[in-house]
C-alpha positions as CSV (number, residue, x, y, z in Angstrom):
1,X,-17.1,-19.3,5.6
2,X,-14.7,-16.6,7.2
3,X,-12.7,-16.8,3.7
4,X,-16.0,-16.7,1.8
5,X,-17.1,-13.8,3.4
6,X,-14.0,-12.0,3.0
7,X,-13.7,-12.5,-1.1
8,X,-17.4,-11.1,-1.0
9,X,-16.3,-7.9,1.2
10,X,-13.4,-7.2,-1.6
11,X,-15.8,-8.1,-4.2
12,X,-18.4,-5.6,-3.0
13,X,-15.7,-2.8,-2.6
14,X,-14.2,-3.2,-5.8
15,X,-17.7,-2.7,-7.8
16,X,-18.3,0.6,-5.5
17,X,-15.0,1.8,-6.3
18,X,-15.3,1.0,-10.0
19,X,-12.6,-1.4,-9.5
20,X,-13.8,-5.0,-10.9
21,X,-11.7,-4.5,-14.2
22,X,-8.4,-4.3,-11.9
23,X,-8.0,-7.3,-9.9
24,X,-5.4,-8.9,-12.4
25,X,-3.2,-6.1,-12.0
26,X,-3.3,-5.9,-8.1
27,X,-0.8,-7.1,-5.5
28,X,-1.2,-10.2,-3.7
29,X,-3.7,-10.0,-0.6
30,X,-2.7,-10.7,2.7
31,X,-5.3,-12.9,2.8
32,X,-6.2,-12.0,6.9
33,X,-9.5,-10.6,7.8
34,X,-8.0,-7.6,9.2
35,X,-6.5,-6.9,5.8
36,X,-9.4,-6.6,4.0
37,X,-12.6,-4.0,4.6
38,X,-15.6,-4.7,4.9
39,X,-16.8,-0.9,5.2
40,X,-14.5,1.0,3.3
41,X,-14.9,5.1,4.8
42,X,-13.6,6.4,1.7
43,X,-15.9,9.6,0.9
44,X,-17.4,9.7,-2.4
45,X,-14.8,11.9,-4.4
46,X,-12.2,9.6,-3.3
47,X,-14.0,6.5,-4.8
48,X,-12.4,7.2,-8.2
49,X,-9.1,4.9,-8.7
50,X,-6.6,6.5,-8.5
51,X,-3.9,4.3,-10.1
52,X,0.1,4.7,-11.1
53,X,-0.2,1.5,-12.7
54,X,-1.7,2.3,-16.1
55,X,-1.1,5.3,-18.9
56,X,-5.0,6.1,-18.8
57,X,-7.8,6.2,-16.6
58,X,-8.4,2.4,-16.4
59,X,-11.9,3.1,-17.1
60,X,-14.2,-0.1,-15.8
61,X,-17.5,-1.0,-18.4
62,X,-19.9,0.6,-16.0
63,X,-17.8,3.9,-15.9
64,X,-17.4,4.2,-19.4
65,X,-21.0,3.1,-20.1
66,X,-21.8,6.3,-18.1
67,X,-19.1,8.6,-20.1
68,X,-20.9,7.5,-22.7
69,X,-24.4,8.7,-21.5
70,X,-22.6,11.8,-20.5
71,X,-21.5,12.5,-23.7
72,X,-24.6,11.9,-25.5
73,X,-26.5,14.2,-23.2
74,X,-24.2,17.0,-23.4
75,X,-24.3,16.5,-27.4
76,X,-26.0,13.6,-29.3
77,X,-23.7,11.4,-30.5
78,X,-23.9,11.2,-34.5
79,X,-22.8,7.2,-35.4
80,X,-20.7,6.3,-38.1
81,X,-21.8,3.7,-40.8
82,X,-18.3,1.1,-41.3
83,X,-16.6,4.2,-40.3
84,X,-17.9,6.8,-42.9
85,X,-19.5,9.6,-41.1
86,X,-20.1,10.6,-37.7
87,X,-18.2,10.7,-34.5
88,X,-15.1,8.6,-36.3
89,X,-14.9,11.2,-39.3
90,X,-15.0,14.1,-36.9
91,X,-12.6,12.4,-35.1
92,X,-10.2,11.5,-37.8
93,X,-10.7,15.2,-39.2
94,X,-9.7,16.5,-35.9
95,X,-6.4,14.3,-35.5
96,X,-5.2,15.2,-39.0
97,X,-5.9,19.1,-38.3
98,X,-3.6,18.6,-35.0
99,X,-0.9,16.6,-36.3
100,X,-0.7,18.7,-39.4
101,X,-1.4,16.2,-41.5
102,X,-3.4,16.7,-44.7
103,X,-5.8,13.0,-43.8
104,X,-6.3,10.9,-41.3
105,X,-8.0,7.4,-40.7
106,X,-9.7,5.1,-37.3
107,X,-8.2,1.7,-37.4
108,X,-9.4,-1.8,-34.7
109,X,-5.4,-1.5,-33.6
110,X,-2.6,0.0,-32.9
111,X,-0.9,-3.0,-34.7
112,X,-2.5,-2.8,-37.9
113,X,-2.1,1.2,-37.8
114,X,1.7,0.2,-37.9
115,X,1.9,-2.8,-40.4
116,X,-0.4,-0.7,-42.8
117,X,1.6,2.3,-42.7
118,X,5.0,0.6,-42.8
119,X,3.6,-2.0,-46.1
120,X,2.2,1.6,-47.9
121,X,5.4,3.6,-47.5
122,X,7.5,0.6,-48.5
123,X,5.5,-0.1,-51.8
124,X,7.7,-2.6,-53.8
125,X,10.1,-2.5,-51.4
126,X,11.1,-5.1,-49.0
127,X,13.2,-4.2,-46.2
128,X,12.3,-1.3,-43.2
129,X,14.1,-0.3,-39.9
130,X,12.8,-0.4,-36.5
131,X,13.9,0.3,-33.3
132,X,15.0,-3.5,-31.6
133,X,12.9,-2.7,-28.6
134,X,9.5,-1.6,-30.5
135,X,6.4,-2.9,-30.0
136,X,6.4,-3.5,-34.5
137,X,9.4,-5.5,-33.7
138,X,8.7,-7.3,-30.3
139,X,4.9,-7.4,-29.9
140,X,3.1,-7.5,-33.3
141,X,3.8,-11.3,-34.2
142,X,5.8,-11.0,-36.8
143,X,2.9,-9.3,-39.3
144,X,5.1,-7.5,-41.4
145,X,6.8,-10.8,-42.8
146,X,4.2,-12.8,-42.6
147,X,1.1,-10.8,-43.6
148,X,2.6,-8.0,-45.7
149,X,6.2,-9.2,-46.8
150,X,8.6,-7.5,-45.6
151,X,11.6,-7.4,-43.7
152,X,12.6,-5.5,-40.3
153,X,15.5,-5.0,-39.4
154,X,16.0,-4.4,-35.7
155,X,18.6,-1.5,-34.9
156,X,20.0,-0.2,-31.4
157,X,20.2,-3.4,-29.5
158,X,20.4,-2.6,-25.6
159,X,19.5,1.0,-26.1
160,X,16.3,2.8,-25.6
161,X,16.4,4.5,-28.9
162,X,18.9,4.5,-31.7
163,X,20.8,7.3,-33.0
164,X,22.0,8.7,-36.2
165,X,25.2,6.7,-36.1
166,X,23.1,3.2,-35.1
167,X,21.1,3.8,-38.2
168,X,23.6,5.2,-41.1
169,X,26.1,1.8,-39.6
170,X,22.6,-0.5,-40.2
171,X,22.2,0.9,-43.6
172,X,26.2,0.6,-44.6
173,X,25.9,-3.3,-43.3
174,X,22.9,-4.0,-44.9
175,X,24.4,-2.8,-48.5
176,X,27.7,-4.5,-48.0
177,X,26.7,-7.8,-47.1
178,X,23.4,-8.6,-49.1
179,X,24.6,-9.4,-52.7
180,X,20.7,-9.1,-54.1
181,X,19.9,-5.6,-52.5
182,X,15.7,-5.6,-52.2
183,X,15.7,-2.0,-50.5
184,X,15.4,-0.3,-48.1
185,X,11.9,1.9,-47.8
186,X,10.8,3.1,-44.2
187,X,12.6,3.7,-41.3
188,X,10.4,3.5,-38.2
189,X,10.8,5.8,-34.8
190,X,8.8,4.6,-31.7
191,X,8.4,7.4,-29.1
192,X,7.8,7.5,-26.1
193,X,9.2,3.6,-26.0
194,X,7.0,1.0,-23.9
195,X,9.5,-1.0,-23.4
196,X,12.2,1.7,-22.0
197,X,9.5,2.5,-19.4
198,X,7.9,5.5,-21.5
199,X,11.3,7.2,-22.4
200,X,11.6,9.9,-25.0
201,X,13.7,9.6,-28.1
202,X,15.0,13.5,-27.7
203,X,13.8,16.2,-30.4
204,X,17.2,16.2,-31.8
205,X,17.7,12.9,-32.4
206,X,14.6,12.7,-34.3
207,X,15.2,15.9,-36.7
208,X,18.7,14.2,-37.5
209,X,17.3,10.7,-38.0
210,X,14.8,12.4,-39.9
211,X,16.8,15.1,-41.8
212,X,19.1,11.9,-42.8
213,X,16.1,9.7,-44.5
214,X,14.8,13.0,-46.2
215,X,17.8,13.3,-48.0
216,X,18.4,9.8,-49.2
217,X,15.0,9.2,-50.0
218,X,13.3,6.8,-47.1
219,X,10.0,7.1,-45.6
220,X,9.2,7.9,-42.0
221,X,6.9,6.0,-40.0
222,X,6.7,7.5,-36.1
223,X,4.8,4.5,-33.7
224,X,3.8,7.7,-31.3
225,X,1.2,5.5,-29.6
226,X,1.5,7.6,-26.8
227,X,2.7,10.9,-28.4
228,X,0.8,13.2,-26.1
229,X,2.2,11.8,-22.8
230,X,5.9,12.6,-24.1
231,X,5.0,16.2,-25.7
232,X,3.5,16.7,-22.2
233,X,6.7,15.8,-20.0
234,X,8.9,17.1,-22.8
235,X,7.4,20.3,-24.1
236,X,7.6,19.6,-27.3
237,X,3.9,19.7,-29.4
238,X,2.6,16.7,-30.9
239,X,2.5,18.7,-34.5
240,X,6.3,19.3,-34.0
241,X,7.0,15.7,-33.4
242,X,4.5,14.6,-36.1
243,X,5.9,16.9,-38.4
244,X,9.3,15.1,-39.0
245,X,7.5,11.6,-40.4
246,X,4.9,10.9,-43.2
247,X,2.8,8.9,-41.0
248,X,2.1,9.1,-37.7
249,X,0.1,6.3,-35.4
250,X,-1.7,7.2,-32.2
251,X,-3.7,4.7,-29.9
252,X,-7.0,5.8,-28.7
253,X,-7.2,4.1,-25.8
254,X,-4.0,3.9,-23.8
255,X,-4.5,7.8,-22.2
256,X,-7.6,9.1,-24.1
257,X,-9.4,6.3,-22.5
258,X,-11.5,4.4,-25.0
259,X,-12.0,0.5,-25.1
260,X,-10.1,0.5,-28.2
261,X,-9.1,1.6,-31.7
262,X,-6.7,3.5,-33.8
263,X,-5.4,6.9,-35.8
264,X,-3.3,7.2,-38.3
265,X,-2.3,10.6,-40.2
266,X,0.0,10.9,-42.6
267,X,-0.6,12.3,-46.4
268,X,-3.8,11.5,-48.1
269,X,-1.8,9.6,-51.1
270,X,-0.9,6.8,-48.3
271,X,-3.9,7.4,-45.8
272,X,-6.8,6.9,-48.7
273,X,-5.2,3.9,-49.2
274,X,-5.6,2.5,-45.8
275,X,-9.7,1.5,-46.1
276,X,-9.8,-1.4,-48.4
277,X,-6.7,-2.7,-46.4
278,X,-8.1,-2.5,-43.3
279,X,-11.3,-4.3,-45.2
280,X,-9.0,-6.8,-46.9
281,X,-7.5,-8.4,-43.7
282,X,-10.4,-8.4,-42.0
283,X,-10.7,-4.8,-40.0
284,X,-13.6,-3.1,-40.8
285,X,-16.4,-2.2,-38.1
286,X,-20.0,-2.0,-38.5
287,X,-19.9,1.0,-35.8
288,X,-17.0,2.6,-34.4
289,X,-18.6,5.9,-32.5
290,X,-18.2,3.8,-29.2
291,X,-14.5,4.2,-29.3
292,X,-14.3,7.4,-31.1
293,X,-16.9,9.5,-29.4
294,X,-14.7,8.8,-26.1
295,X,-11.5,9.7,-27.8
296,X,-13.0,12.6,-29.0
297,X,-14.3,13.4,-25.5
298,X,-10.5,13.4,-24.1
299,X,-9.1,14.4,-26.9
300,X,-10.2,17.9,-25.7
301,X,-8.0,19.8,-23.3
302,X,-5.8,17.0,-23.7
303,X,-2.6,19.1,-23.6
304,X,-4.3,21.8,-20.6
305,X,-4.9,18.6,-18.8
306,X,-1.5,16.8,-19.0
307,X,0.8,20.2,-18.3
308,X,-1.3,20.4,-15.2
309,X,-0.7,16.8,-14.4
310,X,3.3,17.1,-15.0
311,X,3.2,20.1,-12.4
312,X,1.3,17.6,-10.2
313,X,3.6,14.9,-10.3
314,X,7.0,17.1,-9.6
315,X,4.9,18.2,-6.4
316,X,3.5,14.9,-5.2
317,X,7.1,12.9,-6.0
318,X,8.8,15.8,-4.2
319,X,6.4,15.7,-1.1
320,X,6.9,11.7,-1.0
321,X,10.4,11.5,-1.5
322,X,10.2,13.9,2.1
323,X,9.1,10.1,3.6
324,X,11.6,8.3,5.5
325,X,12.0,5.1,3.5
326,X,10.6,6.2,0.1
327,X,12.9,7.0,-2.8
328,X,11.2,8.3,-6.2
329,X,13.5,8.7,-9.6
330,X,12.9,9.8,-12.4
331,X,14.7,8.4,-15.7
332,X,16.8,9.7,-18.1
333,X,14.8,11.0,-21.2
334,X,11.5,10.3,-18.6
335,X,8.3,10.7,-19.3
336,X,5.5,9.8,-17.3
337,X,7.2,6.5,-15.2
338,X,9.5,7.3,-12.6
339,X,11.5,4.0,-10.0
340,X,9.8,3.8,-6.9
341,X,12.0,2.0,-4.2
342,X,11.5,1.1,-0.6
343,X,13.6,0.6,2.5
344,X,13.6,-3.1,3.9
345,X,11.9,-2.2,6.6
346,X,8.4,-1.6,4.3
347,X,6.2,-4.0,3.3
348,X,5.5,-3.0,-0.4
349,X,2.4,-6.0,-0.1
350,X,1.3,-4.2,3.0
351,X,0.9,-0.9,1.7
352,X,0.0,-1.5,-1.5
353,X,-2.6,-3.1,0.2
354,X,-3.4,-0.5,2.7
355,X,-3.4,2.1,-0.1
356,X,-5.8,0.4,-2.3
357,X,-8.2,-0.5,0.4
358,X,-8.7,2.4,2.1
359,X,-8.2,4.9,-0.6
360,X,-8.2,3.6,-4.1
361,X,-4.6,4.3,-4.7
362,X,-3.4,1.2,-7.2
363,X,0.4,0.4,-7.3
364,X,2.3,-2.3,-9.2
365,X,4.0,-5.1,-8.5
366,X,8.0,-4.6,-8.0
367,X,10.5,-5.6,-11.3
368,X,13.2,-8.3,-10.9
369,X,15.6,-5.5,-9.4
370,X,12.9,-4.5,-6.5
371,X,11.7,-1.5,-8.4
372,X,7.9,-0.3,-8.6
373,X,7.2,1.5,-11.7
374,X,5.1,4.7,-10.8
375,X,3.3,5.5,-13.3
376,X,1.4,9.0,-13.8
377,X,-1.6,9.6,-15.3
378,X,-4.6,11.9,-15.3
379,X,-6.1,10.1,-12.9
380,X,-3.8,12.5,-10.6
381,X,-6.1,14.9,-11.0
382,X,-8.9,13.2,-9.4
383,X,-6.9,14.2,-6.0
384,X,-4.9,16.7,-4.2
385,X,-1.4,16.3,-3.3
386,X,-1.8,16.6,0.7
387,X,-4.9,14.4,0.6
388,X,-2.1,11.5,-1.4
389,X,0.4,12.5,0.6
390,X,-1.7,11.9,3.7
391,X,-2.4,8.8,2.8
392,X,1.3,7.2,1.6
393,X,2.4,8.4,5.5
394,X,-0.6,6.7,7.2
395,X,0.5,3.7,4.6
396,X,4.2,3.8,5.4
397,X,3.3,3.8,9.3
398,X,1.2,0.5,8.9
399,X,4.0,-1.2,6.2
400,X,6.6,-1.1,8.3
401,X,8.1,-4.1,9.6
């Protein structure tokens, strides 16, 4: 009964706090009554999760459902009809105007934004070039070989981004060894990179990789599925970065916080292309404005909001790092995840814990090599710095062991 109880108590604090999306992400309970709380005294303002865990807000159903209504009442939301019209086309109209692109178009996924774009660019041609680590190459099932015919070819093996050398010594291979040459057509840039904890491929590399293709004639695909999070910690614009590829992906829903979708910009030769694929294998939506009217929402102030977070972080990571037994790092080429490591003497179960109970503060679990990944968001902004700081202290105090 005392167990039963105790899963109801966390059950019932999690659906005040917004939370019951989260629990797959969480660390382990201690599994003791006196680790869990019954009656949380978090005031109200500090009832929003506050989480280095994810690249958005984490929004749960019943917090988006009333974004939504907030939304609607501030300005009726016009729908969309299979994504003509509407909050996607002002969407879409808006992306292309800020990427500097002359079209662009909502896609279900980020995956089929990047197989679509790679497959037009190529045309006839068979062979493109992506980054080893990239979600295209790693994470999308093998859909360019076995849905759209053709063949990546994975460049900059244990490196978070290739170079201008990795690339031109791909190309020279590729040419010398393959007697029936099927050619090369797109060369594909992720950045930031997922899989290199957010890093940024630098502005220079990308103007040299990109200054190369122009020259000898391949396309440019750019995977910037988080674009706005790396112009933000780099201070570069997204229309710079955008500006050295013909297409250009974006996700809608990893920081501007919609349950899902797509952009893609790029040149309207390629983008008005992009519909009857999208209905062809399968993509097409009844009704979009869901995703898009949420984008939009976020899409606003985006930049004003994420320089204000990046000053955020350099003050809370400094005012932590002041913490006996708390090192923060950032990486080199960082963005928006920095190491967080602990001395033996903390608990990282106890005050992740501790943190989340009593505050709604969400950490992740520690890598292979002991390392929590801390990663910022505009959820940030939901708190001040002392008020955080306050609370990692109090958590250190009851962690240690």
């Amino acid at each position: 009964m005392n167990k039963q109880k105790q899963m109801k108590n966390r059950r019932d604090f999690i659906k005040k706090c917004g939370l019951s999306t989260a629990p797959f992400l969480l660390p382990p309970l201690a599994g003791s009554a006196k680790s869990l709380v019954a009656n949380p005294t978090n005031t109200a303002s500090e009832k929003t999760l506050l989480n280095f865990v994810y690249d958005g807000l984490a929004l749960s159903p019943q917090a988006y459902l009333e974004k939504l209504h907030e939304i609607n009442a501030a300005q009726a939301i016009e729908p969309d009809f299979y994504g003509n019209g509407g909050a996607t086309k002002a969407l879409e109209e808006e992306f292309a105007a800020r990427m500097g692109k002359e079209k662009a178009i909502y896609l279900p996924s980020g995956t089929m934004a990047n197989q679509l774009a790679i497959s037009l660019l190529n045309g006839n041609k068979t062979k493109a070039i992506v980054p080893e680590n990239s979600h295209v190459y790693r994470d999308e099932a093998d859909a360019a070989q076995s849905v759209h015919g053709k063949r990546l070819i994975p460049v900059g093996k244990g490196k978070p981004f290739y170079d201008l050398k990795d690339l031109e010594a791909a190309i020279a291979y590729s040419k010398e060894q393959e007697v029936f040459r099927s050619g090369l057509g797109t060369v594909v840039i992720e950045h930031p990179i997922r899989r290199a904890d957010n890093t940024a491929v630098p502005i220079s590399t990308i103007k040299e990789v990109s200054d190369y293709c122009r020259a000898n004639g391949y396309k440019l695909h750019l995977d910037g599925s988080r674009l706005h999070l790396a112009a933000a910690f780099t201070g570069v614009p997204v229309a710079d970065y955008a500006a050295y590829f013909d297409t250009v992906y974006i996700s809608l829903y990893k920081y501007l916080n919609a349950a899902g979708g797509a952009i893609l910009c790029g040149e309207a030769a390629i983008i008005n292309q992009v519909s009857h694929q999208i209905k062809i294998f399968g993509g097409t939506s009844f009704q979009t404005w869901g995703n898009t009217a949420v984008a939009m929402h976020y899409l606003h102030g985006i930049e004003e909001r994420l320089e204000t977070v990046v000053g955020k972080a350099k003050e809370l990571i400094a005012a932590l790092n002041e913490i006996k037994g708390i090192t923060i790092e950032g990486l080199e080429n960082g963005t928006n995840v920095y190491n967080l490591s602990l001395a033996s003497t903390i608990s990282l179960k106890k005050l992740a814990n501790f943190l989340y109970q009593e505050h709604a503060i969400l950490l992740s679990r520690a890598n292979e090599d002991g390392l929590v990944k801390l990663t910022i968001n505009e959820s940030l902004l939901t708190r001040n710095v002392p008020k955080i700081v306050a609370a990692w202290k109090t958590g250190i105090k009851e962690a240690r062991q």
